[in-house]
MARBA-3410 file (N, C-alpha, C, O; in Angstrom, 1 decimal):
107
91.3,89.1,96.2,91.7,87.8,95.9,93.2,87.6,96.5,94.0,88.3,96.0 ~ 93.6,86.5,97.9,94.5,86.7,98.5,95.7,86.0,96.9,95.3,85.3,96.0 ~ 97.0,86.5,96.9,97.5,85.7,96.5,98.2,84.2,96.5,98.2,83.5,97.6 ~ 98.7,83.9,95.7,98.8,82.4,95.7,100.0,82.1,96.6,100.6,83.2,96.9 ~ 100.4,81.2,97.1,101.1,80.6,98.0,102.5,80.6,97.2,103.6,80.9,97.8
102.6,80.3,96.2,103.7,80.2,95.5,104.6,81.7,94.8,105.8,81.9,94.6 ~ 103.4,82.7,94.6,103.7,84.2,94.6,103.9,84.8,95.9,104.4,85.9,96.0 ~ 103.6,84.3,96.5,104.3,85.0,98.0,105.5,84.3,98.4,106.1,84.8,99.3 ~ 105.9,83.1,97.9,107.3,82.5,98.4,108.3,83.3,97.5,109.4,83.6,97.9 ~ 107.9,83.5,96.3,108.8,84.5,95.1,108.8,85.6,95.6,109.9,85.9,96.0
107.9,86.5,95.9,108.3,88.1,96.2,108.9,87.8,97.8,109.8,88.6,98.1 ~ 108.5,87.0,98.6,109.5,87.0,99.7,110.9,86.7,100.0,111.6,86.9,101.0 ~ 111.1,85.7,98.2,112.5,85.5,98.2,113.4,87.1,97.9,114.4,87.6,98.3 ~ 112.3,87.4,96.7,112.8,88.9,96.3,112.3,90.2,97.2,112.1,91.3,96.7 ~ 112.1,89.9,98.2,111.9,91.3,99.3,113.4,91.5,99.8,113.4,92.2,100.8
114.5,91.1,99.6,115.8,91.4,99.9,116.8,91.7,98.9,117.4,91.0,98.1 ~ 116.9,93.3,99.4,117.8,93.6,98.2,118.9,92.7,97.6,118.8,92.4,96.4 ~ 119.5,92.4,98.1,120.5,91.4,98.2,120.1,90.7,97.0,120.5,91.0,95.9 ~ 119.4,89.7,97.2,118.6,88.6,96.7,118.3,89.0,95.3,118.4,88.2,94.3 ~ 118.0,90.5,95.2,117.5,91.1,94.1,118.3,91.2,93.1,118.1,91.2,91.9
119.8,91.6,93.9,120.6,92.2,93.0,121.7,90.7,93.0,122.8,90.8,92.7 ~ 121.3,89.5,93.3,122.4,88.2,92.6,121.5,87.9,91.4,121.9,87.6,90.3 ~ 119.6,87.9,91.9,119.1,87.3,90.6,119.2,88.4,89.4,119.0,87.9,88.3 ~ 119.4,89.3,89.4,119.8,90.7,88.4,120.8,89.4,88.0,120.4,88.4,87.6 ~ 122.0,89.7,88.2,122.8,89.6,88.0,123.3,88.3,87.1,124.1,88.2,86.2
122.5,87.3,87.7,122.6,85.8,87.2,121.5,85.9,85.8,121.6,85.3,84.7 ~ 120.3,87.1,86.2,119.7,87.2,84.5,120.5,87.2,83.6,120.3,86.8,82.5 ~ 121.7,87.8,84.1,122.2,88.2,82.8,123.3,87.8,82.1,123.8,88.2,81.1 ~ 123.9,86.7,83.2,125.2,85.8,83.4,125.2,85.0,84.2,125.1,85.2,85.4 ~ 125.2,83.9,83.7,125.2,82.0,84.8,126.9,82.8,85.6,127.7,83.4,84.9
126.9,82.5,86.6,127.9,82.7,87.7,128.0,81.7,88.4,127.2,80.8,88.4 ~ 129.5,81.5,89.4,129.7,81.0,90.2,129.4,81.7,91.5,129.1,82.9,91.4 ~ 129.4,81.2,92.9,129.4,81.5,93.9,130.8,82.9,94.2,130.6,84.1,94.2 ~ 131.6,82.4,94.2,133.3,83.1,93.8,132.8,84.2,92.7,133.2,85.3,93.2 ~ 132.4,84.4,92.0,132.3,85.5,90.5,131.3,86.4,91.6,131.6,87.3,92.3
130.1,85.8,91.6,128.7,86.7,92.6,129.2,88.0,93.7,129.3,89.2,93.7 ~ 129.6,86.7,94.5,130.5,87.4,96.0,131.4,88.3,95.8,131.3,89.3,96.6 ~ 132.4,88.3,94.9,133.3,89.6,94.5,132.6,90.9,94.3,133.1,91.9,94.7 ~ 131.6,91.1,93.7,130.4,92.0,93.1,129.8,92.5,95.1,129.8,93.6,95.7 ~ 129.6,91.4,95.3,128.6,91.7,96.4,129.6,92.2,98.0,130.8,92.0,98.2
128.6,93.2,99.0,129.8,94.0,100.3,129.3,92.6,101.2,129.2,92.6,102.4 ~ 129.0,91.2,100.5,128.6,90.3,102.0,129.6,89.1,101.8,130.3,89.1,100.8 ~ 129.6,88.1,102.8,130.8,86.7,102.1,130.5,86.1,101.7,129.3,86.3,101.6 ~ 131.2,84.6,101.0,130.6,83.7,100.3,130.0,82.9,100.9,129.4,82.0,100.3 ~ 130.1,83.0,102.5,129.0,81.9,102.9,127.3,82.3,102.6,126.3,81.6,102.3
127.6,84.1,102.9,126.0,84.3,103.1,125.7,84.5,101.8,124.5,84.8,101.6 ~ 126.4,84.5,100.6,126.1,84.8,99.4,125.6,83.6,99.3,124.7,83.5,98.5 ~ 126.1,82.3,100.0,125.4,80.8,99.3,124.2,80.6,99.9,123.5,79.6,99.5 ~ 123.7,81.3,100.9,122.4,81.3,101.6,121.5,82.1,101.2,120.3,81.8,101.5 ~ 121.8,83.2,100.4,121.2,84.0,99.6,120.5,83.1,98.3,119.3,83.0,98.0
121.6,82.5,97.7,121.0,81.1,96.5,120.6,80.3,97.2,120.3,79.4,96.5 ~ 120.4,79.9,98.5,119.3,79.2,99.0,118.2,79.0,98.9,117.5,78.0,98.7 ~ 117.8,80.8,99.1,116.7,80.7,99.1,116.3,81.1,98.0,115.1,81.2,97.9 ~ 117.2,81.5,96.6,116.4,81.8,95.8,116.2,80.5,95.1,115.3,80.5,94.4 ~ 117.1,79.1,95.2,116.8,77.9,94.9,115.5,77.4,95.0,114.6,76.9,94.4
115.9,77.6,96.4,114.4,76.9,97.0,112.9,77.0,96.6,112.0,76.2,96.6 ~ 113.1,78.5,96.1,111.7,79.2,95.4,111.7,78.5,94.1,110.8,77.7,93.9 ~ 112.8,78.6,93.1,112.9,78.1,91.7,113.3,79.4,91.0,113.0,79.5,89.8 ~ 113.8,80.4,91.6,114.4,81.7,90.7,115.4,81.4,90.4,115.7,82.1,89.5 ~ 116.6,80.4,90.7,117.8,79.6,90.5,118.4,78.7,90.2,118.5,78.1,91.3
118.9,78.1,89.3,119.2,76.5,89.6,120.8,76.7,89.3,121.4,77.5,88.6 ~ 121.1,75.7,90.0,122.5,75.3,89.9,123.3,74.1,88.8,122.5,73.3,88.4 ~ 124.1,74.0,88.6,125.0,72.8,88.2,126.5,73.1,88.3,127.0,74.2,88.7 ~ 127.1,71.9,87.9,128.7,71.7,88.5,129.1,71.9,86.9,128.4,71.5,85.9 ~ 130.2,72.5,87.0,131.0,73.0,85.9,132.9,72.3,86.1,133.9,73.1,85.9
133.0,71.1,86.4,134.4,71.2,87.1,134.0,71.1,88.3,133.1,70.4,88.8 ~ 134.9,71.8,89.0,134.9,71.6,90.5,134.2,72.9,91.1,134.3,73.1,92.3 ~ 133.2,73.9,90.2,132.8,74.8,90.7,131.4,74.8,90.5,131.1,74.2,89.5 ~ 130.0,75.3,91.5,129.0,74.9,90.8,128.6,77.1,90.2,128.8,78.2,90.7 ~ 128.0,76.3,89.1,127.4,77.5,88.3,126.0,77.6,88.3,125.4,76.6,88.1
125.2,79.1,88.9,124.2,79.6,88.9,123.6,79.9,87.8,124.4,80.0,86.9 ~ 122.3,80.1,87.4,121.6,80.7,86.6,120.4,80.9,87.1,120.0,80.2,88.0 ~ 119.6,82.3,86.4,118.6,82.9,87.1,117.5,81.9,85.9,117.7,81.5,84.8 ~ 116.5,81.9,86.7,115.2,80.8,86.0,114.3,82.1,86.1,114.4,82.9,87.0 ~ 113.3,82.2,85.1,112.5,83.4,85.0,111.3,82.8,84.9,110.4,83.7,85.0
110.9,81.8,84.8,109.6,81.0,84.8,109.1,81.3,86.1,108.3,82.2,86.0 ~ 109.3,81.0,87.4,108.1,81.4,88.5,107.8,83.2,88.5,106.9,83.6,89.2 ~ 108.5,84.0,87.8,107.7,85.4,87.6,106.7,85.3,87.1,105.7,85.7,87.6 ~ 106.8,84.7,86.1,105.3,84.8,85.5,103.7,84.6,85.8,102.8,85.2,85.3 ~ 103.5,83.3,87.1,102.2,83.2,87.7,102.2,84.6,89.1,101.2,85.0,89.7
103.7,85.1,89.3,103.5,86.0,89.9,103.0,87.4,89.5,102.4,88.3,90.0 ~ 103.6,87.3,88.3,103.1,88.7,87.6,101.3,88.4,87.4,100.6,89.4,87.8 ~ 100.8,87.4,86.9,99.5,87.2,86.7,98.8,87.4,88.6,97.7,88.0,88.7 ~ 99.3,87.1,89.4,98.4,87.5,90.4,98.3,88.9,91.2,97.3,89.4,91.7 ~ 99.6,89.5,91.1,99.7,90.9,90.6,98.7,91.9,89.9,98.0,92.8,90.2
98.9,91.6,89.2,98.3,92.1,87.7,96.3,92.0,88.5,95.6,93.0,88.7 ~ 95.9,90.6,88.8,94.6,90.4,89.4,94.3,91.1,90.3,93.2,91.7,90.4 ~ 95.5,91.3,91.3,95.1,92.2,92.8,95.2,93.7,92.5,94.6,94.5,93.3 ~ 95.9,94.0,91.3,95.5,95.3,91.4,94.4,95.7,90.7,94.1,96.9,90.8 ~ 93.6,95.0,90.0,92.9,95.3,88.8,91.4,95.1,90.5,90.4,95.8,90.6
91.5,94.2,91.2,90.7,94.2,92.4,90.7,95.5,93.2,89.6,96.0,93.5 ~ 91.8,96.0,93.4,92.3,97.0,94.2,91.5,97.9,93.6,90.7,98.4,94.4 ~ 91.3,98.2,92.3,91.4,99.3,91.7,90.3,99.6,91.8,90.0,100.7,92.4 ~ 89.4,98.7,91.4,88.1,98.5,91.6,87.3,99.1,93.1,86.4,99.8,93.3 ~ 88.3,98.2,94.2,87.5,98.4,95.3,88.0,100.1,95.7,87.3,100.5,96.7
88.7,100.8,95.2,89.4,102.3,95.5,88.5,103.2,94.5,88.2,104.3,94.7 ~ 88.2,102.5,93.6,87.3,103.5,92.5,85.5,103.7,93.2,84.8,104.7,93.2 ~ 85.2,102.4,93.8,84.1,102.1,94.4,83.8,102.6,96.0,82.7,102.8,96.5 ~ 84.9,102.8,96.5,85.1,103.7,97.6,85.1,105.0,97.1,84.2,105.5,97.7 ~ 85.5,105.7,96.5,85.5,106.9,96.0,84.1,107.8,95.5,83.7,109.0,95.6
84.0,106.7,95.1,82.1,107.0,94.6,81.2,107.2,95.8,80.2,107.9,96.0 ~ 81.8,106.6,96.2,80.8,106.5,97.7,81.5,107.5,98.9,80.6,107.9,99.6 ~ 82.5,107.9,99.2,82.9,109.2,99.0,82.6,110.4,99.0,82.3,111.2,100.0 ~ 82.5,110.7,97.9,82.0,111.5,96.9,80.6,112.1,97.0,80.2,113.3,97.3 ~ 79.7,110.6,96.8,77.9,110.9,97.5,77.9,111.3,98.5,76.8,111.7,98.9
79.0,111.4,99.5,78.2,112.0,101.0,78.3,113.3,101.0,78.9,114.0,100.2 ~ 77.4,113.8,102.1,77.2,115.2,101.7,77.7,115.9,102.9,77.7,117.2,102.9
END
């Protein structure tokens, strides 16, 4: 079962370490761009391009706080990801267990 279009835009936002380690980070504290970047060896431009793309997916949203805007990590699109996950291996396993068998019978 291929997965969904929308779980592949999430694990490809999170296929970069990077990416992985601002939404860590925002799990666990709404941040600014300025707060992130100090933490991170990249600048604050590419650190805002980084929340691009995790915006864009919906692992992030933003608002203005003052004159600064503040991040937070959104945990809702994991969830239909975890469920297609969860399907493709439970497929996998199946078709690995069923190869095996057959395997196995040859002589």
């Amino acid at each position: 079962m291929p997965l969904a279009p929308e779980t592949r835009s999430v694990l490809a936002a999170l296929s970069d370490p990077t990416r992985v380690t601002i939404f860590d980070a925002l799990s666990r504290s709404p941040a600014s761009i300025t707060t992130l970047s100090r933490d991170l060896p990249i600048t604050r431009q590419a650190t805002t391009k980084h929340l691009a793309v995790l915006e864009t997916v919906g692992l992030v949203r933003s608002h203005r706080v003052g004159r600064q805007t503040v991040y937070e990590a959104v945990t809702a699109p994991l969830e239909p990801a975890v469920v297609d996950l969860s399907e493709s291996v439970s497929t996998w396993t199946s078709q690995l267990a069923l190869l095996k068998r057959v395997a196995e019978a040859q002589p």
